[in-house]
Structure formats: structure tokens, C-alpha cells
C-alpha positions as CSV (number, residue, x, y, z in Angstrom):
1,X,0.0,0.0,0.0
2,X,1.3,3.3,-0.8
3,X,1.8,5.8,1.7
4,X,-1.1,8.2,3.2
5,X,-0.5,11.8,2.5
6,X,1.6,14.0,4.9
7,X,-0.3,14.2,8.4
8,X,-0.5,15.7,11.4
9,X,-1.9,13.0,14.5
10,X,-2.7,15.0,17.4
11,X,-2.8,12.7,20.2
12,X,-5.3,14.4,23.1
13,X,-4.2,11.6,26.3
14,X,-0.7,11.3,24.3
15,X,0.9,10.3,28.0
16,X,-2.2,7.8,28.6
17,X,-2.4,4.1,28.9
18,X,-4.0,3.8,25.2
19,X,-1.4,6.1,23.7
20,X,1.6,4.6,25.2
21,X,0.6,0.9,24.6
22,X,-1.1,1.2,21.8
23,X,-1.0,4.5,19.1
24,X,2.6,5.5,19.5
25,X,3.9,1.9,18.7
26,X,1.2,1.7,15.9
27,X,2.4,5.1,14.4
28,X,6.0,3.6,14.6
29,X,5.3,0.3,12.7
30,X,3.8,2.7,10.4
31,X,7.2,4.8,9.6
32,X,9.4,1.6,9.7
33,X,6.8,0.1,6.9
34,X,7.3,3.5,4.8
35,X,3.3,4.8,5.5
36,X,4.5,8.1,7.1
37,X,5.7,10.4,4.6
38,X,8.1,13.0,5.0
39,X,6.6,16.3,6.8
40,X,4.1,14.1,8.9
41,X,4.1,14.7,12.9
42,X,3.2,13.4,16.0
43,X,2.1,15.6,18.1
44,X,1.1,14.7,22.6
45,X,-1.0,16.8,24.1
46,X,-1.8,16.7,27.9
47,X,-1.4,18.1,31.2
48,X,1.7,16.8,32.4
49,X,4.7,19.2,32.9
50,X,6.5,18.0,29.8
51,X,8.2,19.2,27.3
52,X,8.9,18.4,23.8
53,X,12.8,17.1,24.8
54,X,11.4,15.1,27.9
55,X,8.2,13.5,25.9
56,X,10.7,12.3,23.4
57,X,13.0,10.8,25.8
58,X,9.3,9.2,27.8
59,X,8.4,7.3,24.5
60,X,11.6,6.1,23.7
61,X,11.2,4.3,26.4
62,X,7.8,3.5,26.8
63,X,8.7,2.0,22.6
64,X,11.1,-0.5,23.9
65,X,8.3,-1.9,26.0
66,X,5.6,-2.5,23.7
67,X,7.4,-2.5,20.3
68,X,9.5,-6.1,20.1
69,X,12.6,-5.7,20.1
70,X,13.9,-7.0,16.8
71,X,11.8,-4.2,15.5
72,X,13.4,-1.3,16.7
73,X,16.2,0.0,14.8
74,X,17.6,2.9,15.0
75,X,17.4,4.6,12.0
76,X,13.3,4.2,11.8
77,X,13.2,5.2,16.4
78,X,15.5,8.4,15.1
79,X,13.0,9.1,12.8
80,X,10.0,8.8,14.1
81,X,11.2,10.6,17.6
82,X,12.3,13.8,15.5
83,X,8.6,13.5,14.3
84,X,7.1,14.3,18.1
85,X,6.4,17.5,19.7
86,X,4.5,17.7,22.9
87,X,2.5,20.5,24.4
88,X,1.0,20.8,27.7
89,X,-3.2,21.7,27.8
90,X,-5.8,22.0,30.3
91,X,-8.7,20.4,27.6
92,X,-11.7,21.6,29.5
93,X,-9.8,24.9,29.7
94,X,-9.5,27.2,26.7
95,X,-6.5,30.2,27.6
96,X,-3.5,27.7,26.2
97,X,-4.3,26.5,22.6
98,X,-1.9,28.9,21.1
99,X,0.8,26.2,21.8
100,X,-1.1,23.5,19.6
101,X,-1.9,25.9,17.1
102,X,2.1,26.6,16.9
103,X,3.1,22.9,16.3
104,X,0.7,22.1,13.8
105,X,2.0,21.7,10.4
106,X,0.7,23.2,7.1
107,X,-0.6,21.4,4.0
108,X,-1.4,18.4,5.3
109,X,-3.8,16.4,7.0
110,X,-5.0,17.1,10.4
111,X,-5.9,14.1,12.6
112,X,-7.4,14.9,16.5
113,X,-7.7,11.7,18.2
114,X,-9.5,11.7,22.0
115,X,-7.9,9.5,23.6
116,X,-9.1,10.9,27.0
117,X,-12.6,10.9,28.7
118,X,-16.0,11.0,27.0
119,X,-16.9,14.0,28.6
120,X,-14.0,16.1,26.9
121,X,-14.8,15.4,23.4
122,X,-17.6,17.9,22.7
123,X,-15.3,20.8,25.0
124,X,-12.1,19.5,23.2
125,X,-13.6,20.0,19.8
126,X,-14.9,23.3,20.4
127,X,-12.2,24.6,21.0
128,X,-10.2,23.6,18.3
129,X,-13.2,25.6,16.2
130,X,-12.8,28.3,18.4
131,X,-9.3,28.8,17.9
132,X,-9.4,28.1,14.5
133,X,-7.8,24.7,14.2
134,X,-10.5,22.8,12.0
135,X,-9.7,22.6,8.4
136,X,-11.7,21.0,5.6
137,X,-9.6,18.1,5.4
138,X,-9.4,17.5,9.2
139,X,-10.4,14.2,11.1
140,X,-11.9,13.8,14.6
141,X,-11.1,10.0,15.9
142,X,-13.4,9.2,19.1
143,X,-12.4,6.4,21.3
144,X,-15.3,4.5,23.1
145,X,-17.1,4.3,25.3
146,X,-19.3,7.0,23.4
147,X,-21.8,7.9,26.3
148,X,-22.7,5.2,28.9
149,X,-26.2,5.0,27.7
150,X,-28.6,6.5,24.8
151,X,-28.6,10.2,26.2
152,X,-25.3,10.9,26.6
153,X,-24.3,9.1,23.8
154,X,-26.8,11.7,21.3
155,X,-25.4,14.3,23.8
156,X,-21.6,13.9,22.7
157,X,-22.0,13.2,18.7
158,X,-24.2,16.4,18.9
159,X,-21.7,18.3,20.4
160,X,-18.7,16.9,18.4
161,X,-21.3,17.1,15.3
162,X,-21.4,21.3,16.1
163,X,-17.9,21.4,14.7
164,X,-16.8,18.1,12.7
165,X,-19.2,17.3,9.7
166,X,-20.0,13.4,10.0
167,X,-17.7,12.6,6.8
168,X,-15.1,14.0,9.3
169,X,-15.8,11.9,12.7
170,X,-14.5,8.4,12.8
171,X,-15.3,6.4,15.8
172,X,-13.3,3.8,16.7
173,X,-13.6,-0.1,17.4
174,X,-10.0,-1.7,17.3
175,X,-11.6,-5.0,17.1
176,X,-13.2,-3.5,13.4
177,X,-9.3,-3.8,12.2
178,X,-8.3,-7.3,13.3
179,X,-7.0,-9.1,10.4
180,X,-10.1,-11.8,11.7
181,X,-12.5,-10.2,11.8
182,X,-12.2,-8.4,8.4
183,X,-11.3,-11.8,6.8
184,X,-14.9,-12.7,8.1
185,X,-16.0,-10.3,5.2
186,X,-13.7,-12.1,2.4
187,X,-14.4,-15.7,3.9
188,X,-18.5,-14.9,3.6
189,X,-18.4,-12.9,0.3
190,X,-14.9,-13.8,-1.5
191,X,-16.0,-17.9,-1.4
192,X,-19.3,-19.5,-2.8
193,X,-18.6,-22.7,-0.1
194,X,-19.9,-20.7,2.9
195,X,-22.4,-18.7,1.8
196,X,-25.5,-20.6,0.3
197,X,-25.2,-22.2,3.7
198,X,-25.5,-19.3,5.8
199,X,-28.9,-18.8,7.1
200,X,-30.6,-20.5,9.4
201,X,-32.1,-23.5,7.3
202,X,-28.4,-25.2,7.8
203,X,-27.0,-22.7,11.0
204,X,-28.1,-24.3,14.5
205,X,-26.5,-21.2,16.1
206,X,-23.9,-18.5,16.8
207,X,-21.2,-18.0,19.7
208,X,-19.0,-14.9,20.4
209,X,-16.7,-15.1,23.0
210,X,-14.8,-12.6,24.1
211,X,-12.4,-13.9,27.5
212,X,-9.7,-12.1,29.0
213,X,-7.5,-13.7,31.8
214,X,-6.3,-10.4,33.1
215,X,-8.4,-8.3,35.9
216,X,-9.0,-4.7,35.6
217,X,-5.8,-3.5,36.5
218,X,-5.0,0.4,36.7
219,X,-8.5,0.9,34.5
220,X,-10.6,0.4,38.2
221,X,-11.9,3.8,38.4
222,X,-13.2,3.9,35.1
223,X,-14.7,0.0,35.2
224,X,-16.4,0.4,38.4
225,X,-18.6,3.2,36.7
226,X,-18.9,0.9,33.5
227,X,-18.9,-2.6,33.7
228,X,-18.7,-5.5,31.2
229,X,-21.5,-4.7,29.3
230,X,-20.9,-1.0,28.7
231,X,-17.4,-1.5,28.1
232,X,-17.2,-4.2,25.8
233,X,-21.0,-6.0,24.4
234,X,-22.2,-2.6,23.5
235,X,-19.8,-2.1,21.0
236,X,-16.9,-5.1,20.3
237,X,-19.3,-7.8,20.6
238,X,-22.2,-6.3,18.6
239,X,-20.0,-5.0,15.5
240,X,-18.6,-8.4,15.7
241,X,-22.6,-10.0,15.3
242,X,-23.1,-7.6,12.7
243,X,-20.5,-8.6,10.5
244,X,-21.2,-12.3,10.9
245,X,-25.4,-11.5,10.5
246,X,-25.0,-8.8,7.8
247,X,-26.3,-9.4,4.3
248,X,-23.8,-9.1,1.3
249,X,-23.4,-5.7,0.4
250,X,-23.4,-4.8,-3.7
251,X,-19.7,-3.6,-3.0
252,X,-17.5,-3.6,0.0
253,X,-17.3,0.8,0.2
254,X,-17.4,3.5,2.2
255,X,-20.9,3.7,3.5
256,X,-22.4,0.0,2.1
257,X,-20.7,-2.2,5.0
258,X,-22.3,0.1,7.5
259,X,-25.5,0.2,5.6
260,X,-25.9,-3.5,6.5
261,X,-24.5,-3.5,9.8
262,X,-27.2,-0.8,10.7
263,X,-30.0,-3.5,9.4
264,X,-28.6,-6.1,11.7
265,X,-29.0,-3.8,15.0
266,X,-32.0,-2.4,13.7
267,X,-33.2,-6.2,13.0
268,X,-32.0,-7.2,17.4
269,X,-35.1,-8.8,19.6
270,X,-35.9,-5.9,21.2
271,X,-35.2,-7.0,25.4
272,X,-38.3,-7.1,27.6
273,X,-38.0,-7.1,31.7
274,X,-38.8,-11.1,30.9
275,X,-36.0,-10.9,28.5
276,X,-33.3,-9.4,30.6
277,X,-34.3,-11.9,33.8
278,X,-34.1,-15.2,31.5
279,X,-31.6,-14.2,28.9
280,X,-29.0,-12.0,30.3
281,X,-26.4,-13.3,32.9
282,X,-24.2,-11.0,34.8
283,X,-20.9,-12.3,37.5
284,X,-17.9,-10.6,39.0
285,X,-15.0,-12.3,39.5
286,X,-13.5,-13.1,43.0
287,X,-10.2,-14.2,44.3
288,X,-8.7,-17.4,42.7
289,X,-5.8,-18.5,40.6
290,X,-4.6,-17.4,37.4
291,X,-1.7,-18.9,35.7
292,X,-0.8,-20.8,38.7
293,X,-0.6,-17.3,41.0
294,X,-3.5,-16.1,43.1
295,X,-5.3,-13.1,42.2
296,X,-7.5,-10.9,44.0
297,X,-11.0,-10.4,43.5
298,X,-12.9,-7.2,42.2
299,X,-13.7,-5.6,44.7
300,X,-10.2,-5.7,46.8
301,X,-8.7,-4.5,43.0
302,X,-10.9,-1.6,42.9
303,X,-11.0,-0.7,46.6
304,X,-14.7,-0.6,46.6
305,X,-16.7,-3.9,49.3
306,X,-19.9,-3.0,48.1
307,X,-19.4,-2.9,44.1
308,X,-22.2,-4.2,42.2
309,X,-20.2,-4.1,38.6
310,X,-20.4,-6.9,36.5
311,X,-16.9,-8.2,35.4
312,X,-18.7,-10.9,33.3
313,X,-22.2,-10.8,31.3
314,X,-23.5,-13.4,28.7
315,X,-26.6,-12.8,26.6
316,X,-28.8,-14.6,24.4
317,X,-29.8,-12.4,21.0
318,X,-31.8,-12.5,17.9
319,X,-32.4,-11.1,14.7
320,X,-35.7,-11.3,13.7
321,X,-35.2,-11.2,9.8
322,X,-35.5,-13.6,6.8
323,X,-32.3,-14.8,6.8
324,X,-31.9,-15.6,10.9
325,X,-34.9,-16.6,12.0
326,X,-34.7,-19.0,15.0
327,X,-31.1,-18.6,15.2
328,X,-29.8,-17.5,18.6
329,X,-26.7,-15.4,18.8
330,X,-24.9,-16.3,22.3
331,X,-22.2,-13.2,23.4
332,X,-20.5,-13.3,26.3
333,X,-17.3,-12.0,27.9
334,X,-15.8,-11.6,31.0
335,X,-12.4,-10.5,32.8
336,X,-10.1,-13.0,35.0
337,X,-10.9,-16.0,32.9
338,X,-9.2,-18.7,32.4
339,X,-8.0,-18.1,29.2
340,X,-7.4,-15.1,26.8
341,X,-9.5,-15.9,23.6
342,X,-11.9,-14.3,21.3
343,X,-13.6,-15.9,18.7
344,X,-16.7,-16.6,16.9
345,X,-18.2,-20.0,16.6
346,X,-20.9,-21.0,13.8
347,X,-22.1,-24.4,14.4
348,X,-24.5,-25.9,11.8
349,X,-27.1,-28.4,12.1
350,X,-26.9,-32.0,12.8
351,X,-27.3,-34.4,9.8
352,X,-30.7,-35.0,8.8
353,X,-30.3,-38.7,9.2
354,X,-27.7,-41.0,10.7
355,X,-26.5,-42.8,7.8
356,X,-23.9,-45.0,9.8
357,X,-26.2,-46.5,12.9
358,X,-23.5,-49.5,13.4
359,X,-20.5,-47.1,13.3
360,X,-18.2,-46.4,16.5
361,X,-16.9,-43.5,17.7
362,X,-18.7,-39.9,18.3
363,X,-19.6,-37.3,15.6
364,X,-20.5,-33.3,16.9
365,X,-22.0,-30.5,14.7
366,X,-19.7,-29.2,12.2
367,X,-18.2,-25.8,13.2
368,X,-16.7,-22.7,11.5
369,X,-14.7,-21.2,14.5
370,X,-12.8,-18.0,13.2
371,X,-10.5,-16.9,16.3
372,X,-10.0,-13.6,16.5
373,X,-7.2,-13.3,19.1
374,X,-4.2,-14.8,20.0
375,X,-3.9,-16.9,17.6
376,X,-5.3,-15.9,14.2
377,X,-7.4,-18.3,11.8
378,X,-10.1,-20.3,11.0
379,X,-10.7,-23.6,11.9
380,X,-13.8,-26.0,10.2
381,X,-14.3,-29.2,12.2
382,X,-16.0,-31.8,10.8
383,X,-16.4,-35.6,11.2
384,X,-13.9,-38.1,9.1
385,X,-13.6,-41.9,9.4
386,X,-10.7,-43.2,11.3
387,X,-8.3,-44.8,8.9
388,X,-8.3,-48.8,9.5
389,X,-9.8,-51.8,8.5
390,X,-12.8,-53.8,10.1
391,X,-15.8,-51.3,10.3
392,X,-16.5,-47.6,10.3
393,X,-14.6,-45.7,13.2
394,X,-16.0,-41.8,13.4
395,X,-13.7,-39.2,14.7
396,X,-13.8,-35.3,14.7
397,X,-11.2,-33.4,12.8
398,X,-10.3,-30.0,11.8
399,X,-9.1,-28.4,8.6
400,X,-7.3,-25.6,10.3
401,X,-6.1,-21.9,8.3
402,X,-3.4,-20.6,10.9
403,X,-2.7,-16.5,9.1
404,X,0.7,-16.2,10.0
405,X,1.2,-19.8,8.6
406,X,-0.4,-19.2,5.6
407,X,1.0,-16.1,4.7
408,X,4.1,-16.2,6.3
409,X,4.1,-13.0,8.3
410,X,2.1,-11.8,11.7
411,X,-1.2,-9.8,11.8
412,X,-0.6,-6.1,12.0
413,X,-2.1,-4.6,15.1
414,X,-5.5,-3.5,14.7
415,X,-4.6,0.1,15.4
416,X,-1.9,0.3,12.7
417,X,-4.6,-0.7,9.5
418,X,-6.8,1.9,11.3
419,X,-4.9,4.9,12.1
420,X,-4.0,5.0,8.5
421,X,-7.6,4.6,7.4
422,X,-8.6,7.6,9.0
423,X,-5.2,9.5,7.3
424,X,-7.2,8.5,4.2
425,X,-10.1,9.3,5.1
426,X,-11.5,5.7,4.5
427,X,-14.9,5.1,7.5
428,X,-15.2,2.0,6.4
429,X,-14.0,-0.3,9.5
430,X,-15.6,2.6,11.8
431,X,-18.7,3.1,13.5
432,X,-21.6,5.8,12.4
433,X,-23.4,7.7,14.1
434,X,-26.9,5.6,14.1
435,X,-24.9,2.9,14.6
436,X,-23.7,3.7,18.0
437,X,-27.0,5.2,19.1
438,X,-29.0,1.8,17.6
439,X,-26.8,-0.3,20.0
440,X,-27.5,1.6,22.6
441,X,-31.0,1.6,22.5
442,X,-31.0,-2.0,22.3
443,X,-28.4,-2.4,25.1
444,X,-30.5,0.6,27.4
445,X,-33.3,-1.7,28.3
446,X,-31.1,-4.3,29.6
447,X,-29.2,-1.5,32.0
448,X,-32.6,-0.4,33.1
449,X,-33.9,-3.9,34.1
450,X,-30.8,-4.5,36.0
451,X,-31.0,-0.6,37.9
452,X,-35.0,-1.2,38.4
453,X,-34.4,-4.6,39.8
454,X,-31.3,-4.6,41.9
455,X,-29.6,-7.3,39.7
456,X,-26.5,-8.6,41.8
457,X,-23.6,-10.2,39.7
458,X,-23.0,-13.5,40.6
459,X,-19.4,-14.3,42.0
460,X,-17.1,-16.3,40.1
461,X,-13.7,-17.3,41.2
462,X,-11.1,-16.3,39.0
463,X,-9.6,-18.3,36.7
464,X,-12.7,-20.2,35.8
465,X,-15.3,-19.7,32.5
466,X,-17.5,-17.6,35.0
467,X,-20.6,-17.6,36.5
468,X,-22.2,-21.0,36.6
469,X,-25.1,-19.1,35.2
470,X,-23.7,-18.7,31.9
471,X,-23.7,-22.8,31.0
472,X,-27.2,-22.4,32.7
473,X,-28.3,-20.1,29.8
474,X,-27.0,-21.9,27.0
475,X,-27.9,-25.7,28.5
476,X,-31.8,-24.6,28.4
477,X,-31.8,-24.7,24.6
478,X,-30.0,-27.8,24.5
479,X,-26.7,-26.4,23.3
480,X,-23.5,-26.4,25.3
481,X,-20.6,-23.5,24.9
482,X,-17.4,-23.9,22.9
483,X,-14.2,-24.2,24.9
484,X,-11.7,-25.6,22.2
485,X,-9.6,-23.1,21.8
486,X,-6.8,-23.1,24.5
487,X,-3.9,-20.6,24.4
């Protein structure tokens, strides 16, 4: 891919979490691959003391943790660190924006990317109007959560909407720019295999799992106001169902993808109170072990005895169209599982009849399972006979696609394909506005069953799948949850 055009990232948060873990190394990969152009800059913006010289000196540091090693060379880190400048801003304030203004480079493209609380985008983009920082060609990035329910959700795109035209405002899902789950796109409408079967005449149902084995970490005072459902269903898990429920669009473009991803949201089950009680499960982790070292609960990580956050929610979905009918969509995810994994599993009906009554061994459903994270690919079981003489032996087996295998190089990071969408001005892999807002209202009357009733989240320890609860929700349609992938 040729480079993007010469580009200004202005990093609002640049000393955060997000930025140090995550942007800064993308933007690196990004120079050593040759997609930053001469002219382009990097600019932090925050409120501690720093200077230019001193931010410099923080993210060579900070590279050398999350960049591997055999990546950095020095040329492309002398490079990219002359690229940096740093100034220091009070964001709700609006006395200091002079400084931005003076680092900001000419002729090319400006990108503004909050990576800082909700509740600053519509003040931070105000300013910028206000002091005249907003070109034509400029780019807003917003980093969710957007809002914590329908209101504020309407409440910030409005105000980012005052300045930033919606052509302009790309909001961001890094799990929209996993090598996976945009493959998921290509594996449904590049192949004629998959798709005359994808409906629910031969689909039995739908998984996606999202586990994480880590706890909240340094992210408690944000969680606790959150939870599980808020922070990750709401957006990762429902883009994810939309891309596996979506009908084929007449091109993959600009706007056509998120057409049909709107139809899918649009097309939910809207969630009764009878819904939410039978259908919805919800669990916080407590102490237990975690790769053979005890952990702490919730509540002790996020100082707080009386927390009522759920760590963990599952949730059984439709969509009530032609094409899905009958086909329940099971989404769950949780923190302080056992295992890191995310992945979507599409198992398909039994056969119609047994055709080998006398034969030994066990047969299961066939399975698409495309694994989103750590280990990249799709995997299709199905059921082979055991090679041998003297009768019919039946055993499960897999044809298995590993990417890096296959194509002999590792998955960029999500944020990496992403960043330089938005330099291109490509929405594509991002979220619109009645997107966001559709999830939300379908999410809302879940949030408002659990506040009206008092729902408490069942305790887990950690280190396990969760909740019994979960298996509870699944078993009472028959159907049993997919553990096979194992990191």
C-alpha cells in the first residue's frame, strides 16, 4: 500500500495508557513500513509538565516496551522521535491553545484523536473551532465508550457534530481492524462454499466469545462506573454479530458495509424485563488462581466492598429477519478467565439422518470457529472416518487456516490498518453515528432492568469460565458452549 498523504496525528491523552501501549507503537510500525511520509508529525497533548525534549526521551522508552525488540532499529526510532512535539493543555480549559496551534504543520492532513474521557470530546472540539484549528480536510477520531447510555451518547456526537461534519468523525472499534474479523468479510463474500449455507435452514447457532485472563488492572476507576456490558458488548461484541449477520453488500465501500451493519442492529429482539431476567447473565470475579498465581477479587482491585459491577455478562440475542430466524446469537465476555481468547463459533445443524447407525466413535456438529485473538485463523471441524480396516470408526477433525502460517508474516495490530484509514479518510472499518446510538438503544433496556431490579452479579472465582449461570443459559436450549480453543 502506498503511503497516506503527509499528516498531522494530534494525540489528546498522548501520556495515557492507550497512547503509550497502543498508538505510538502503531504510528512507529507505520514509519518503519514506509506509511508516514516526510513532513508528517506526532504531536502529545496533555497536562503533564513536559516538554517536547522530555516527551521524546518518555516514548523512547515507553517503545522499547511494547514494540518487540527485533523491530526497533535505530534509524526508523530516530526518525519517528524527531517527528514528536509535545504541548501541555488543560482540555476543558480554553486560555492555552496557542501552543497547539504553533506545532501544527501546514498542507497536510490534520488528525485529533481523544484519547481521554467521553466527557471532553464535545469541550475539546470546540475549541479547536474556536481557535481556528479545524480545516476541511481535518479528522476527529473518538475512542469509546461513546456515552454510557442512549442520552449521553446523542449528547456527545451532537456536540462533536457542532464542529466536525459526519464525513469528518470516525469512531473507533479496534476490534473492526483485526486481520479476523475483516477476513470474516472475504471468507463470507470472496467464497461460494460458505455462503448458500448461511442462514438458518443449515445454521443451528452462533457464539461470540470474548475472554480475558487479566483483571482490571489500573483501569478500576473507570470499570467500576462501567462494567462489562458497557465497556465491551455494546460495541466489540455487537460490531462483531453484525459482521457475521449482515447481508452481502453490492460492493464492499465506504458507506455499504455500515448500511448493512445498521439493518442487523435495527433487526435485534428488542429485550423485555422477561427478557433481561431469562436471557441475560451477569458475574464478578472473586479471588482465585490465574496462571498458577493467586489473584485478587474485584472488589479488593478496585478498593470498593460494596461494588455491584459486572466483570462478566452473557446474553442470548436475535435477529428477527429472513435470513436468521430461529437462530440464537450467544455473546459473552468476561475478565479473569481462564484463558485469553476471542472468537466466533458457527455451528451448523446435525445431519438430517444418521446414515452409519452401526459405526463407532462420536460425531459433533460441524463448526466454523474463526479466532479472532491470539492466535489468528479459522478452523472448520468436521467428522472423518478413522483410517483402518474392520468397520466404520468416526472421529472429529479439523481443517485448520493458521494467518501467520499461511502467509508467512504476523497480523498487523488493529490500530496500525486503522490509524491510517482515518489519514485516508476511509470510514469503512468505523462506527456511524446511528450505529452507535442503535446499539444503545437495544443495550438501554437491559441496564434499566438491572438498575430497576437490583440485579447482583454472581461471584465467580477467577480463573474459571464464569458464573455458573452462563452454562445455565445456553444448556436450556440444548446447546453447550465452545471451549476448544486453548492458548
Amino acid at each position: 500500500m502506498s503511503p497516506a498523504a503527509p499528516c498531522t496525528v494530534v494525540v489528546f491523552g498522548g501520556t495515557g495508557d492507550l497512547a503509550i501501549r497502543k498508538l505510538l507503537p502503531a504510528l512507529y510500525l507505520r514509519d518503519r513500513d514506509g506509511q508516514l511520509p516526510p513532513g508528517s508529525r506526532i504531536v502529545g497533548a496533555a497536562r503533564a509538565g513536559l516538554d517536547t525534549d522530555g516527551y521524546r526521551d518518555k516514548i523512547r522508552g515507553e517503545l522499547a516496551r511494547f514494540v518487540p525488540a527485533p523491530l526497533l532499529d535505530v534509524g526508523t526510532l530516530t526518525r519517528f522521535l524527531d517527528r514528536l512535539d509535545y504541548v501541555s493543555l488543560d482540555f476543558a480549559g480554553g486560555d492555552d491553545w496557542s501552543a497547539l496551534h504553533d506545532v501544527l504543520t501546514p498542507d497536510s492532513v490534520r488528525v485529533f484523536y481523544l484519547a481521554c474521557a467521553p466527557s471532553l470530546f464535545g469541550p475539546i472540539s470546540h475549541h479547536l473551532a474556536r481557535h481556528g484549528l479545524v480545516e476541511p480536510t481535518s479528522r476527529v477520531v473518538l475512542e469509546k465508550p461513546i456515552g454510557r447510555d442512549l442520552a449521553s451518547a446523542r449528547a456527545i456526537n451532537d456536540a462533536v457534530g457542532e464542529v466536525f461534519d459526519e464525513s469528518q468523525i470516525f469512531r473507533i472499534d479496534h476490534y473492526l481492524g483485526k486481520e479476523s474479523v475483516q477476513n470474516l468479510l472475504v471468507t463470507r463474500f470472496a467464497n461460494t462454499l460458505l455462503e448458500p449455507l448461511w442462514n438458518s435452514t443449515w445454521i443451528d447457532h452462533v457464539q461470540i466469545t470474548v475472554s480475558e485472563s487479566l483483571g482490571v488492572g489500573t483501569r478500576g476507576g473507570y470499570y467500576d462506573t462501567s462494567g462489562a456490558l458497557r465497556d465491551m458488548l455494546q460495541n466489540h461484541l455487537l460490531q462483531v454479530l453484525c459482521l457475521v449477520a449482515m447481508e452481502p453488500p453490492t460492493i464492499v465501500d465506504r458507506e455499504t458495509v455500515r448500511d448493512e451493519k445498521l439493518k442487523v442492529l435495527q433487526a435485534l429482539r428488542p429485550m423485555t424485563a422477561d427478557d433481561v431476567e431469562r436471557f441475560t447473565v451477569t458475574g464478578q470475579y472473586g479471588p482465585g488462581l490465574v496462571d498458577g498465581g493467586a489473584v485478587p477479587g474485584y472488589r479488593d482491585e478496585v478498593e470498593n466492598p460494596d461494588s455491584r459491577t459486572e466483570t462478566f455478562v452473557a446474553v442470548r440475542a436475535e435477529v428477527r429477519n429472513w435470513r436468521w430466524a430461529g437462530v440464537p446469537f450467544y455473546l459473552r465476555t468476561g475478565k479473569r478467565l481462564e484463558k485469553r481468547s476471542s472468537e466466533i463459533v458457527v455451528q451448523f445443524k446435525d445431519v438430517p439422518h444418521p446414515m452409519f447407525p452401526r459405526a463407532e466413535g462420536a460425531t459433533e456438529p460441524n463448526r466454523l470457529v474463526i479466532r479472532l485473538q491470539p492466535d489468528e485463523g479459522i478452523c472448520l471441524h468436521m467428522t472423518a472416518k478413522e483410517p483402518g480396516p474392520g468397520g466404520i470408526r468416526l472421529r472429529p477433525v479439523s481443517l485448520d487456516l493458521n494467518y501467520v502460517d499461511a502467509f508467512d508474516r504476523p497480523s498487523p495490530d488493529a490500530y496500525e490498518r486503522l490509524l491510517m484509514d482515518v489519514v485516508r479518510g476511509d470510514p469503512t472499518l468505523f462506527m456511524r453515528r446511528d450505529e452507535v446510538e442503535t446499539a444503545w438503544a437495544w443495550v438501554e433496556p437491559i441496564l434499566q432492568t438491572w438498575d430497576r431490579t437490583g440485579r447482583m452479579p454472581r461471584r465467580y472465582p477467577a480463573g474459571t469460565s464464569g458464573p455458573t449461570d452462563a452454562t445455565t443459559l445456553i444448556e436450556r436450549d440444548g446447546r453447550a458452549w465452545y471451549e476448544g480453543t486453548s492458548v
